[in-house]
C-alpha positions in Angstrom: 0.0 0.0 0.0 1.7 3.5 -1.1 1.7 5.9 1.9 -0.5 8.5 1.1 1.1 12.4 1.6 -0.6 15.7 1.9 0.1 17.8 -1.4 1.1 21.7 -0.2 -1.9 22.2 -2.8 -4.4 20.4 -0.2 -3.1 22.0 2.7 -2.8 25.6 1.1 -6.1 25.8 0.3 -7.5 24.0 3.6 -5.6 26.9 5.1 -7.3 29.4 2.9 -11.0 27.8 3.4 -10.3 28.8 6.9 -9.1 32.0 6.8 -12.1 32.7 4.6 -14.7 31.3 6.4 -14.2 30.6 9.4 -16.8 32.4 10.9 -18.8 32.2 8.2 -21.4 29.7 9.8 -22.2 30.8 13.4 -25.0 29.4 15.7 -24.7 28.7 19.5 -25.1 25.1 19.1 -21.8 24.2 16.7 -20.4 28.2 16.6 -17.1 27.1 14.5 -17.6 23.5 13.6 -19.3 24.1 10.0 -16.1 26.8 8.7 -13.5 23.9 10.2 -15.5 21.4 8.7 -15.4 23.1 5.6 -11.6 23.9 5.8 -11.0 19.9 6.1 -12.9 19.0 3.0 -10.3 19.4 0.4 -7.6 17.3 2.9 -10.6 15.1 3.0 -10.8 14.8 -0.9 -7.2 13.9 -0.9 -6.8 11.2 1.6 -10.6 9.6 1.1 -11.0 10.1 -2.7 -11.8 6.3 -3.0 -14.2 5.3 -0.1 -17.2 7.5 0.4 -18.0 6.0 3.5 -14.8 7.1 5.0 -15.5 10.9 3.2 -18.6 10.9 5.3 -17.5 9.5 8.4 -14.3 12.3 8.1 -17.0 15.0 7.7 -19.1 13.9 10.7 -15.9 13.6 12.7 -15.0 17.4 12.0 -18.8 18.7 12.5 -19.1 18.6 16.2 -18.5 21.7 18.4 -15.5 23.3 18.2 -14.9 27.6 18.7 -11.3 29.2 19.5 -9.5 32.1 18.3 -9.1 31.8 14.1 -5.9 33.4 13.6 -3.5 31.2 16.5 -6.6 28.3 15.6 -5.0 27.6 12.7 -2.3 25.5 14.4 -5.2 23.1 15.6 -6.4 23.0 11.9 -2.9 21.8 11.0 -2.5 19.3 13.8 -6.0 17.9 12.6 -4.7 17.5 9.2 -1.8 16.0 9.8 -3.7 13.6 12.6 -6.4 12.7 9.6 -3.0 12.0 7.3 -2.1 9.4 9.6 -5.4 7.5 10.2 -5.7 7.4 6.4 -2.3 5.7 6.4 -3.4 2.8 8.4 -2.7 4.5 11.8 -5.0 3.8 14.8 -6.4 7.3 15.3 -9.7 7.0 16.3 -12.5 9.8 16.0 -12.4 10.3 20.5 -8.3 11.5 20.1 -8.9 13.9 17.2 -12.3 15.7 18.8 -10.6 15.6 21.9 -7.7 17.0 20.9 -9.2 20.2 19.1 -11.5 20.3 22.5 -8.5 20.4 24.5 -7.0 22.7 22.7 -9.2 24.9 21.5 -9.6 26.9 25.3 -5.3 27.6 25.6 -5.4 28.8 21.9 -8.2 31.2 22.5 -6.9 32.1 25.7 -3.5 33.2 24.2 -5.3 34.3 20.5 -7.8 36.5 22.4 -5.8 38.6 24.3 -2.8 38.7 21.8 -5.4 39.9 18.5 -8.4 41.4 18.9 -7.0 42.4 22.9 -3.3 43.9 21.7 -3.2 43.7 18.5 -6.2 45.3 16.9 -6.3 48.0 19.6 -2.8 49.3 18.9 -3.4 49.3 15.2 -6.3 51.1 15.4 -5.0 53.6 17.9 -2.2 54.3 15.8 -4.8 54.1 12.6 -6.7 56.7 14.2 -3.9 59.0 15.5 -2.8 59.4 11.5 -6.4 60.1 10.4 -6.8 63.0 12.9 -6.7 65.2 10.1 -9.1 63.5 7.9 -6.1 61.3 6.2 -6.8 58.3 4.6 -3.8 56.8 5.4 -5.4 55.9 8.7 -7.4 53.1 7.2 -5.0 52.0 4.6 -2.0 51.4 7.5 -4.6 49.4 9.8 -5.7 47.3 7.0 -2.1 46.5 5.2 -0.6 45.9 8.7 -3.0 43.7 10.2 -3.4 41.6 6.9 0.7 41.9 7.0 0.9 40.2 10.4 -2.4 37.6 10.6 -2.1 36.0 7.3 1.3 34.9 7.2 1.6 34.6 11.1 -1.9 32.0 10.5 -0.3 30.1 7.9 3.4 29.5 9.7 0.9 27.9 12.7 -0.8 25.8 10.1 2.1 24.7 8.6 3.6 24.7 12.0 0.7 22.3 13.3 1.0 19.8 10.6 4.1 19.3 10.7 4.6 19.0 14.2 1.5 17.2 14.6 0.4 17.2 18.8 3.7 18.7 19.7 3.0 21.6 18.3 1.0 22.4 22.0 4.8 22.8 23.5 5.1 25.4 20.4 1.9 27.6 21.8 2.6 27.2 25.7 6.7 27.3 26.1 8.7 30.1 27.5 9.0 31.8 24.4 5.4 32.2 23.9 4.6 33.7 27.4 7.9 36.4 26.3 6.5 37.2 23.1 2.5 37.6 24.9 4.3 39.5 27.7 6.2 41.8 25.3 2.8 42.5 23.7 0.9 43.7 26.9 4.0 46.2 27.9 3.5 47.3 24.6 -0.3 47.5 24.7 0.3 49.7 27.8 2.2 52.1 26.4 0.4 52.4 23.6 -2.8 53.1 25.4 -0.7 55.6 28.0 0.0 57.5 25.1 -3.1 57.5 22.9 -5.1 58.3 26.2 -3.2 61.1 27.0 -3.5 62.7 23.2 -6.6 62.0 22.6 -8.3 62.1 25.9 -9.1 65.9 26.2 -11.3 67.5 29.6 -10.7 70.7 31.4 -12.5 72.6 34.2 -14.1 75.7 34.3 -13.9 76.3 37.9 -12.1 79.1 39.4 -12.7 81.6 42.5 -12.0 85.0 43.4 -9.0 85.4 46.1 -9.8 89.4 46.6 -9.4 90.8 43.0 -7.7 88.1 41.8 -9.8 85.4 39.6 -7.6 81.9 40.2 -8.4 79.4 37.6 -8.0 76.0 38.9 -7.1 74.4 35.6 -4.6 76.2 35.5 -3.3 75.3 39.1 -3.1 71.8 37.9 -1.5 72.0 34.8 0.9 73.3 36.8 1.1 70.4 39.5 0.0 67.7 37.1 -1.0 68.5 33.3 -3.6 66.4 32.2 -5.2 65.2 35.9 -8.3 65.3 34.5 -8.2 63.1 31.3 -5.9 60.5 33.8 -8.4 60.2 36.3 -11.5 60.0 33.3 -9.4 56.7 32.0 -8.5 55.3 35.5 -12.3 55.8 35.9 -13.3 53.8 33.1 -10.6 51.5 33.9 -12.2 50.5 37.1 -15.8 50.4 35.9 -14.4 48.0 33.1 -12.4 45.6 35.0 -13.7 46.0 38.6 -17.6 46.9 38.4 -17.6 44.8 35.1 -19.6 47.4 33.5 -19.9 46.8 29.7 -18.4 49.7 27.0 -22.0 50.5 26.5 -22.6 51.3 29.9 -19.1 53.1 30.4 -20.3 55.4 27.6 -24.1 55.7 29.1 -22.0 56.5 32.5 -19.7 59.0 30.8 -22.6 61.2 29.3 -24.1 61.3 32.5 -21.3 62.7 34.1 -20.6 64.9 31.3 -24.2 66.0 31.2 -23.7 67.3 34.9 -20.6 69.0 34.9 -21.9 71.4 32.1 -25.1 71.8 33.9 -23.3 72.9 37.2 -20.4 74.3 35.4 -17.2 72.0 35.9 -16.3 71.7 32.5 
């Protein structure tokens, strides 16, 4: 029996199917299943082209529950390819290691994807995005978009790759040292990023001042003096704690901010 081998042609394109539509197929009962599915049906083609049974057994395997982060998911997809590669060489792989594996691992990845794209990654793009659009630029935009696409679409196919061809040690690739230093780099970054942006961007002043004899003293003034920007610092360390502490939602933060706004024009602090 000739051992049967992935083409890069099968694996490119399962790659692709995923990037495309992974989300493509939502519902609460499957959420991500259908897009892997999907993404598995041209490695499926390859492997199973002769027994249709074992086509529709491969596509029932890959149709169960399964959600994590796309971008750093795409190590799991490889792992599952390679894992299908071998049970279609002969290899006692049975349907309870595969699902288990991508329910195993689908809660680190997401873990790690979450806060490392859409919690670093996308905010510092944007942040920077938006700081070169002040003017009305379009280059804003344009650098979000190019960057973004310049980091997750090669960084999602070196994990795919990455995941077949290290098969289930590819786990020791998302969880070693190097990992945490690289998700650790990204948070100091993310900070001062968002120190920076928050003091540009964040602008409140106060109208309040008092009469000390003939002289008006304007109290803004006093503490751009002692501290410039106290205000907008203590409006984000506000928001800060009704985010992370009070667990208020950015909908409420905002509802909470326009109140406060709201009343500080009325009784004439800002």
């Amino acid at each position: 029996m000739t051992e049967k081998k992935l083409s890069k042609k099968a694996l490119v394109k399962s790659w692709k199917t995923w990037m495309m539509h992974n989300l493509s197929s939502m519902s609460f009962e499957r959420l991500e299943s259908f897009g892997f599915c999907y993404s598995m049906v041209p490695i499926i083609e390859e492997l199973y082209k002769d027994s249709k049974k074992e086509k529709i057994a491969a596509l029932k395997r890959h149709s169960v529950f399964y959600n994590t982060e796309p971008q750093l998911g795409a190590i799991i997809n490889g792992i599952a390819c390679g894992l299908e590669e071998k049970r279609a060489n002969g290899q006692k792989i049975e349907d309870e290691l595969i699902n288990g594996l991508k329910v195993g691992m689908m809660g680190p990845v997401a873990g790690i994807g979450d806060s490392m794209i859409p919690g670093m990654l996308v905010p510092i793009l944007l942040s920077i995005g938006m700081g070169l659009s002040a003017n009305g630029s379009i280059m804003g935009p344009i650098f979000y978009i190019l960057l973004y696409l310049g980091i997750v679409i090669p960084g999602s196919y070196f994990l795919f790759m990455k995941g077949y061809t290290l098969g289930t040690d590819a786990v020791k690739f998302l969880v070693d040292e190097r990992a945490e230093r690289l998700k650790e780099s990204f948070s100091i970054l993310g900070v001062f990023i968002t120190g920076g942006i928050a003091a540009n961007y964040v602008k409140a002043t106060t109208k309040l001042s008092y009469m000390d004899g003939s002289v008006n003293i304007n109290i803004q003034n006093i503490l751009d003096g002692i501290f410039p920007n106290l205000i907008p610092l203590v409006i984000v360390g506000l928001v800060y704690y009704l985010m992370t502490k009070k667990k208020f939602s950015s909908l409420k933060v905002m509802l909470a901010l326009l109140v406060l706004v709201s009343i500080g024009v009325v009784i004439g602090v800002f």
